[in-house]
Every structure is written in structure tokens, then in C-alpha cells.
C-alpha positions in Angstrom: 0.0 0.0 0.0 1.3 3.5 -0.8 -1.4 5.5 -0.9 -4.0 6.0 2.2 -7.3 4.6 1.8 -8.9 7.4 3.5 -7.3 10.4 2.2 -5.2 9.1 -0.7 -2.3 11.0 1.0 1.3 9.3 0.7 2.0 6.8 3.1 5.6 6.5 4.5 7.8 4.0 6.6 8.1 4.8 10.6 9.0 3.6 13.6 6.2 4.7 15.9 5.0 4.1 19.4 1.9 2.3 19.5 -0.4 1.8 22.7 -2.6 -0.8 23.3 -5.1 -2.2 25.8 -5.3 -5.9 27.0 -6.8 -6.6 30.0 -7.7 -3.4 31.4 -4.2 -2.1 31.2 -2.5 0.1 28.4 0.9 -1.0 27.6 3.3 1.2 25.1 5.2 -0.9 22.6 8.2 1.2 21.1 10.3 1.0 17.5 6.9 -0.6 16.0 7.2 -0.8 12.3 4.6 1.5 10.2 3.2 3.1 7.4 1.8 6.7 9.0 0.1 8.7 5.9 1.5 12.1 5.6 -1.2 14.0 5.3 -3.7 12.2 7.6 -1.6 10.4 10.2 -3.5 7.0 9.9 -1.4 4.3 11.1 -1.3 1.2 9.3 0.1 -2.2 10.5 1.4 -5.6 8.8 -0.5 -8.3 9.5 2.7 -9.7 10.8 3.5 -6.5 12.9 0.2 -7.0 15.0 1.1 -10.8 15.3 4.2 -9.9 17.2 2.6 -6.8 19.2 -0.4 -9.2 20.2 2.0 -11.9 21.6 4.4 -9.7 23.2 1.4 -8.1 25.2 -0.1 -11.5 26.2 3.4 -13.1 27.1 3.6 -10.2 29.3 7.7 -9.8 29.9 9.2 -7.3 32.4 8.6 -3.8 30.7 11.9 -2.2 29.5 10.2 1.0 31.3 7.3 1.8 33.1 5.8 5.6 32.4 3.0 7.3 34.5 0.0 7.8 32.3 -3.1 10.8 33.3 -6.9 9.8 32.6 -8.9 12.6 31.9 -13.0 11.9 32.1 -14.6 13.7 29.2 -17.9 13.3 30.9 -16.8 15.1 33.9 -15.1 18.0 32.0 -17.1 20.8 32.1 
């Protein structure tokens, strides 16, 4: 793919953080390989990419770094 799907901007190879929730927890996984549009900044994975993310977060290994994360409550904003 080299073109974005949802804008048809030009799609370009990244390494990228990329969150994701298992369990009720958010974990950060770090140097994930991308394509991030340029225009947009959809993210787009490999099949294969989100193979390895998904096992890494359910294998669960000691985190290379833990980072305190705020929650904000849209509903409570006023």
C-alpha cells in the first residue's frame, strides 16, 4: 500500500509508538514498524507487525520502562 485509503495522502515507513489495551491495562510498545500517511496520520500495521505486538502483550515480559500515564473523564469535563 502506498497510498491512504482514507485520504489518498502518501504513506511513508516509521518507527512509531503504539499503545494498546489488554486486560484493562495500556501497555506502550516502542520502535513498531509502520506506514503513517502524511497527510492524515492514519497508522497502518502488517498483518505480521500486529502478530508480534499481540503476543508480546499477552506473554507479558518485564517492561523495559514503566511511564506514568493521566486519565482525563470527558464526561466530567465541564
Amino acid at each position: 500500500m502506498d497510498r491512504c485509503p482514507f485520504c489518498g495522502g502518501d504513506l511513508e515507513e516509521r518507527a512509531i509508538r503504539y499503545p494498546q489495551e489488554y486486560e484493562g491495562r495500556i501497555v506502550i510498545l516502542a520502535n513498531v514498524p509502520a506506514q503513517v500517511c502524511r497527510q492524515c496520520g492514519e497508522v497502518f500495521l502488517e498483518p505480521a507487525v500486529i502478530e508480534r505486538v499481540q503476543r508480546l502483550v499477552w506473554e507479558s515480559p518485564p517492561p523495559r520502562q514503566t511511564l506514568e500515564v493521566p486519565v482525563y473523564d470527558l464526561a466530567e469535563a465541564s
